[in-house]
C-alpha positions as CSV (number, residue, x, y, z in Angstrom):
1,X,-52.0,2.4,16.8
2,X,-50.7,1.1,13.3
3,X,-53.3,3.3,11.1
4,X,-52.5,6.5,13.3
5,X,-48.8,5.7,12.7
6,X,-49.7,5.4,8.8
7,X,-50.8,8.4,9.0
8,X,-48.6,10.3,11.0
9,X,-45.4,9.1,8.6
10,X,-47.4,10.3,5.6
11,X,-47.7,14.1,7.1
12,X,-51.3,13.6,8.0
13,X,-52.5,15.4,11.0
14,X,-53.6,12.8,13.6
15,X,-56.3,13.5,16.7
16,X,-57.4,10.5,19.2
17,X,-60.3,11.6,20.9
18,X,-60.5,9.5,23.4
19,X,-63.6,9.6,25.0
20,X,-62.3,7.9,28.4
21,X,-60.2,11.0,29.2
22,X,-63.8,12.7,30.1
23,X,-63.8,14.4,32.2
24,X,-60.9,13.8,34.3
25,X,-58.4,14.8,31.5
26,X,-60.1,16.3,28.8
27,X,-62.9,18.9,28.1
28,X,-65.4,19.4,25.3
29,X,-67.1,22.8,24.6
30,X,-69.6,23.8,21.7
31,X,-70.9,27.5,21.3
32,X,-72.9,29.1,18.9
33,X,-72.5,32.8,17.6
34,X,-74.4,34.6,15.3
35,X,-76.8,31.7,14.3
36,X,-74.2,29.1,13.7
37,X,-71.7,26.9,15.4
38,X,-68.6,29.0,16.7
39,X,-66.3,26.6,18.3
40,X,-66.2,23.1,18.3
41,X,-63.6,21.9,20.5
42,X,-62.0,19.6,22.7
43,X,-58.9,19.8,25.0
44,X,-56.8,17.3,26.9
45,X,-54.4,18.6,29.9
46,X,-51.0,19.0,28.9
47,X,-52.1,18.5,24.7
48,X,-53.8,21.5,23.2
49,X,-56.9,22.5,22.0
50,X,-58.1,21.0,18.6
51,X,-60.5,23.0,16.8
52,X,-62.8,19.3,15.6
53,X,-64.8,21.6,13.0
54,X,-61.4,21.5,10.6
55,X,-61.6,17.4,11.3
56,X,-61.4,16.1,7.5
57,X,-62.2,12.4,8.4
58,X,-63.4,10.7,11.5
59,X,-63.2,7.2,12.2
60,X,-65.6,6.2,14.9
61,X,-64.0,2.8,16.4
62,X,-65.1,1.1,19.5
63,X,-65.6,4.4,21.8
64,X,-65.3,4.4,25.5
65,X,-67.5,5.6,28.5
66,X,-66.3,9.1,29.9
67,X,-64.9,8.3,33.5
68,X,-67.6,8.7,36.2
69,X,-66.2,7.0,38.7
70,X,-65.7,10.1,40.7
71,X,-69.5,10.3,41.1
72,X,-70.6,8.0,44.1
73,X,-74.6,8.7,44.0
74,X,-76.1,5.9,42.1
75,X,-79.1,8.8,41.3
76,X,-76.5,11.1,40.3
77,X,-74.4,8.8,38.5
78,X,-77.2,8.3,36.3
79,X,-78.1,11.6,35.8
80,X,-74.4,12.8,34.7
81,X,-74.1,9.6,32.6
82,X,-77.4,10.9,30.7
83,X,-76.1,13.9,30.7
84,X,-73.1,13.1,29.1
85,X,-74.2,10.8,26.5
86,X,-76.5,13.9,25.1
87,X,-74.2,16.3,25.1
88,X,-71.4,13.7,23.3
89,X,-74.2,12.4,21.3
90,X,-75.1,15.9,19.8
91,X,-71.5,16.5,19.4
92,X,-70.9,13.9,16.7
93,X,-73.5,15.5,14.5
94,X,-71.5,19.0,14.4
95,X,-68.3,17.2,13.1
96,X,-69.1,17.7,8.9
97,X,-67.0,15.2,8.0
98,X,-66.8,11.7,5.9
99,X,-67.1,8.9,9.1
100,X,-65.9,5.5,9.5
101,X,-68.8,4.5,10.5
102,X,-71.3,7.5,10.9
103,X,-72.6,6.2,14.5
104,X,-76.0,6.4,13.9
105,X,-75.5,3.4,11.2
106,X,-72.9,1.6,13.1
107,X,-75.1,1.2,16.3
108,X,-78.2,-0.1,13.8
109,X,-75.8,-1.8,11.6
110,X,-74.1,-4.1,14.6
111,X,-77.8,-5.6,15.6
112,X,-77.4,-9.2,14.9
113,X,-80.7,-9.8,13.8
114,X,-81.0,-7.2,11.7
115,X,-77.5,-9.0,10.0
116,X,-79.4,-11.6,9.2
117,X,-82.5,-10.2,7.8
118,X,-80.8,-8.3,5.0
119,X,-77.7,-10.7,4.5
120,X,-80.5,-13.4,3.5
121,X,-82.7,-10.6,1.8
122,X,-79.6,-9.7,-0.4
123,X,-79.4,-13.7,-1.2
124,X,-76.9,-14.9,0.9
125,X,-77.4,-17.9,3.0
126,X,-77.6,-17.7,6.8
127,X,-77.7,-20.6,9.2
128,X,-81.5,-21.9,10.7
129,X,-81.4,-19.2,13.7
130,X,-83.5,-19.2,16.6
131,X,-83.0,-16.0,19.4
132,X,-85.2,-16.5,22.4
133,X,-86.0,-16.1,26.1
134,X,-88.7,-19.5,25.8
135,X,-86.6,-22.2,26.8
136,X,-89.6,-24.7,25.4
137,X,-88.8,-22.8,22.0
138,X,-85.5,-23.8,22.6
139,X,-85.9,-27.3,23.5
140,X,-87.6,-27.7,20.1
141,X,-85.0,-26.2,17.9
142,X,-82.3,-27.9,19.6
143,X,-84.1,-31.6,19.6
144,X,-84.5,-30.4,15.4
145,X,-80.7,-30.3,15.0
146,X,-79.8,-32.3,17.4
147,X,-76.7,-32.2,20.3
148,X,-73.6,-31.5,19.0
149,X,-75.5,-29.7,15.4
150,X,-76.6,-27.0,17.3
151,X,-74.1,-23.8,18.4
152,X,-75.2,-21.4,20.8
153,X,-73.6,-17.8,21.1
154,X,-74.0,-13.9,22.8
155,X,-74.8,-10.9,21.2
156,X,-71.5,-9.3,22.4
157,X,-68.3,-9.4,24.5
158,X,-66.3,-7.8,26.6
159,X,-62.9,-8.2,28.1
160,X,-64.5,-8.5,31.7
161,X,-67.4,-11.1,29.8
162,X,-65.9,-13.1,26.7
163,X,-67.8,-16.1,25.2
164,X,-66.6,-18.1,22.5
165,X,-69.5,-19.8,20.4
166,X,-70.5,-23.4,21.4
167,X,-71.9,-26.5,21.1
168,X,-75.7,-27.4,22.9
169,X,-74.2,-30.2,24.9
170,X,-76.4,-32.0,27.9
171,X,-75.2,-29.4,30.5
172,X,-77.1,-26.8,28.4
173,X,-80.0,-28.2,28.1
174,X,-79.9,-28.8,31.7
175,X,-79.7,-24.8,32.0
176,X,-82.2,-23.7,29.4
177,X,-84.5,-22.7,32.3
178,X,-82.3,-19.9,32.7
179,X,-83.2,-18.4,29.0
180,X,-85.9,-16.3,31.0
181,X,-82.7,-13.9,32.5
182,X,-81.5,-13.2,28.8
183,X,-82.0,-14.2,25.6
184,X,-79.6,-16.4,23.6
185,X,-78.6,-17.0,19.8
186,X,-79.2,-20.5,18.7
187,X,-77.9,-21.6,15.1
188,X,-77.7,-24.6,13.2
189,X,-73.8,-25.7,13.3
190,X,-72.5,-25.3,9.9
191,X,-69.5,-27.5,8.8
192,X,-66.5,-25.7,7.6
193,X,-63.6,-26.3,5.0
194,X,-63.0,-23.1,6.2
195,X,-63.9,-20.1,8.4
196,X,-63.5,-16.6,6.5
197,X,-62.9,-13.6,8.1
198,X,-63.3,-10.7,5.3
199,X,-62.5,-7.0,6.1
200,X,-64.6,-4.5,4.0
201,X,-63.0,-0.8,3.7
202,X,-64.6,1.1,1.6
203,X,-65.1,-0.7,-1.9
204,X,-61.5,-2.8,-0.9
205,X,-62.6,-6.2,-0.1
206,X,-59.7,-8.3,1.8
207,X,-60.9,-11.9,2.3
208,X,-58.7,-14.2,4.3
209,X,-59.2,-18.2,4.8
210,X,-58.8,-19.4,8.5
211,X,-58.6,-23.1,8.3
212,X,-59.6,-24.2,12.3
213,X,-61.6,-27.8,10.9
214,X,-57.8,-29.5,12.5
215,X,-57.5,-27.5,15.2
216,X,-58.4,-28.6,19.1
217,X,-61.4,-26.5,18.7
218,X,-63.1,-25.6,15.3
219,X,-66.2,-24.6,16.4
220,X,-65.0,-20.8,16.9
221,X,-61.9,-20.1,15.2
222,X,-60.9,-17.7,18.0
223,X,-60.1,-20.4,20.1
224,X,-57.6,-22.2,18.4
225,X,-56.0,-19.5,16.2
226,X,-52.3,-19.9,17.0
227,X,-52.9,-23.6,15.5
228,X,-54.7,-22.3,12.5
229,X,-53.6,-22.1,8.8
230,X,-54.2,-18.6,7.4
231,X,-53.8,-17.0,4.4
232,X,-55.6,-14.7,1.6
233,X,-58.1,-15.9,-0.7
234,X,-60.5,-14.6,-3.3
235,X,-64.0,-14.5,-3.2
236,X,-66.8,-15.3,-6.1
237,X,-67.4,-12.4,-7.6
238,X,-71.1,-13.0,-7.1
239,X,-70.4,-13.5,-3.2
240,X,-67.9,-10.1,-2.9
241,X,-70.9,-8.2,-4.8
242,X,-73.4,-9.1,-2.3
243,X,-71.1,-8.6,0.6
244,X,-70.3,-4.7,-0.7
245,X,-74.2,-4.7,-1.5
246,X,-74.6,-5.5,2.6
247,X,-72.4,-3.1,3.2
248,X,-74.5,-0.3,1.3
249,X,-77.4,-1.6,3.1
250,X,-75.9,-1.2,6.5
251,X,-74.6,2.5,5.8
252,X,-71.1,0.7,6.8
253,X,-67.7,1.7,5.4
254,X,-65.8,-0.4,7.6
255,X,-66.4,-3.6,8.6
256,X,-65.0,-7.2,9.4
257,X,-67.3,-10.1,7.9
258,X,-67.3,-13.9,9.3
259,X,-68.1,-16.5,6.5
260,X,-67.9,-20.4,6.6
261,X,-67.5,-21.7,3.1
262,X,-68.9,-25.7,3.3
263,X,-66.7,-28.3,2.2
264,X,-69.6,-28.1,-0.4
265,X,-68.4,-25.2,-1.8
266,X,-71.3,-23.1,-0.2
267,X,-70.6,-19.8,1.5
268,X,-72.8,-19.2,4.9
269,X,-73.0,-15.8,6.4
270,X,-72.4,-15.6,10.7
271,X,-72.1,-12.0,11.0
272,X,-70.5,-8.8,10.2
273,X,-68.6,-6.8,13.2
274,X,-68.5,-3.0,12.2
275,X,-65.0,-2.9,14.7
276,X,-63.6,-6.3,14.1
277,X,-59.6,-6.8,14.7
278,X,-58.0,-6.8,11.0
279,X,-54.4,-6.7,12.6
280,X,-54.1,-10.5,12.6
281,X,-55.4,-10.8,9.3
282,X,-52.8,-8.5,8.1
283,X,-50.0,-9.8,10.1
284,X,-51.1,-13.5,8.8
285,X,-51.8,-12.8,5.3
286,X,-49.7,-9.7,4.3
287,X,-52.9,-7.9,3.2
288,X,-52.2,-4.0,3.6
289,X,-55.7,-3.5,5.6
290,X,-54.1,-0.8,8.0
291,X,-52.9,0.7,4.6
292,X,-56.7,0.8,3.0
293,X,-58.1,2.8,6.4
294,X,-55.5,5.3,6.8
295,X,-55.6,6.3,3.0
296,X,-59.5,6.1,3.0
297,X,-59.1,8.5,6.3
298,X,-56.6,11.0,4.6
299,X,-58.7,11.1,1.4
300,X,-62.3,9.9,1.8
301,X,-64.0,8.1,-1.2
């Protein structure tokens, strides 16, 4: 991991706590004594224990599941996963320490409609959105925009599930029955001189230019990334204050923003990820991101 090597080369103690390693590997144990807390602690075969009261900084970044594969019982699997997201749950509020992101916020803070609501309460503009199970409600705002104006997307993905945004083409609107199973973002398709990917840590704001309008597919700039200009930009000043105003808002000190500025100038806000990948930003652009997180982690501001 680049910002535990950071670290590590500056003389900074370094603990992953991977929660994955539970509880096949690794073992968690809280006790209290005389009133108060009297160890906090967490072990992993082979490693050590590490005393997580004396943790200085903690940054909370896409946590895994503790392993229950060993439990068979689909009524006991349930029970022990319960069970464990209590106890782990609890855990995190013992840790007195500055977090990247506290997880309370973080959860709140990566609900996409609650995105939108403050980015456009804050004044930024967000495109005409529609999330819904009612596929007549879907028929409508589609035939609004038209095929080939209006993008659909998921809330999230996975490695085993991944989704790149797309166009409403004939095939969907073919499906839209379907809509009853799960519900789907719908958003006006907004033309971009470019897509911008901005990474927010702490009150460091590193704003990078993706330019995908050439590439074989500009509607997600995921897609077609290898083929895709990059490099750093600056924001409008009015634009950077309202993105660190969002990120007040949110209780977020990390987190990676998605922008598409209009070939009018206009800057529209798509979402902010509170783990988004910075590493190809930085290895793109030359923008010391890794470098921001490891010294906001050895000396919290």
């Amino acid at each position: 991991m680049r910002v535990a090597d950071l670290l590590r080369a500056d003389g900074e103690p370094v603990l992953l706590f991977d929660l994955s390693d539970l509880p096949q590997r690794a073992k968690v144990t809280v006790e209290y004594r005389n009133g108060g807390v009297g160890r906090l602690e967490y072990s992993v075969d082979g490693t050590g224990v590490f005393d997580l009261a004396h943790a200085r900084s903690v940054w909370w970044r896409r946590p895994q599941a503790p392993d229950l594969t060993a439990v068979s019982d689909a009524n006991n699997y349930a029970f022990t996963f319960n069970e464990w997201q209590e106890a782990i749950n609890g855990l995190w509020q013992l840790i007195d320490a500055p977090w990247m992101n506290p997880p309370a916020k973080d959860e709140v803070a990566g609900r996409k409609a609650l995105q939108l609501k403050i980015a456009a309460g804050l004044g930024l503009r967000i495109p005409r959105t529609l999330i819904t199970t009612d596929s007549g409600a879907a028929r409508s705002f589609i035939a609004e925009h038209g095929l080939g104006r209006t993008i659909y997307k998921t809330f999230s993905c996975t490695h085993q599930i991944w989704r790149e945004t797309r166009l409403v083409g004939q095939g969907e609107i073919d499906k839209l029955d379907h809509l009853r199973l799960a519900p789907v973002i719908f958003q006006e398709y907004i033309e971009a001189a470019a897509d911008l990917r901005v990474t927010v840590v702490g009150r460091k704001i590193f704003p990078a230019a993706i330019y995908a309008r050439d590439t074989d597919y500009p509607v997600d700039f995921r897609m077609s990334l290898g083929q895709a200009r990059t490099e750093a930009v600056e924001l409008p000043p009015l634009v950077a204050e309202k993105i660190l105003a969002l990120m007040d808002r949110l209780g977020l000190v990390y987190g990676a923003i998605d922008l598409r500025r209009t070939p009018e100038g206009e800057y529209v806000f798509l979402e902010i990820n509170t783990a988004g990948e910075f590493l190809f930003i930085e290895q793109r652009t030359g923008q010391p991101i890794a470098r921001a997180v490891a010294d906001w982690l050895a000396k919290p501001v």
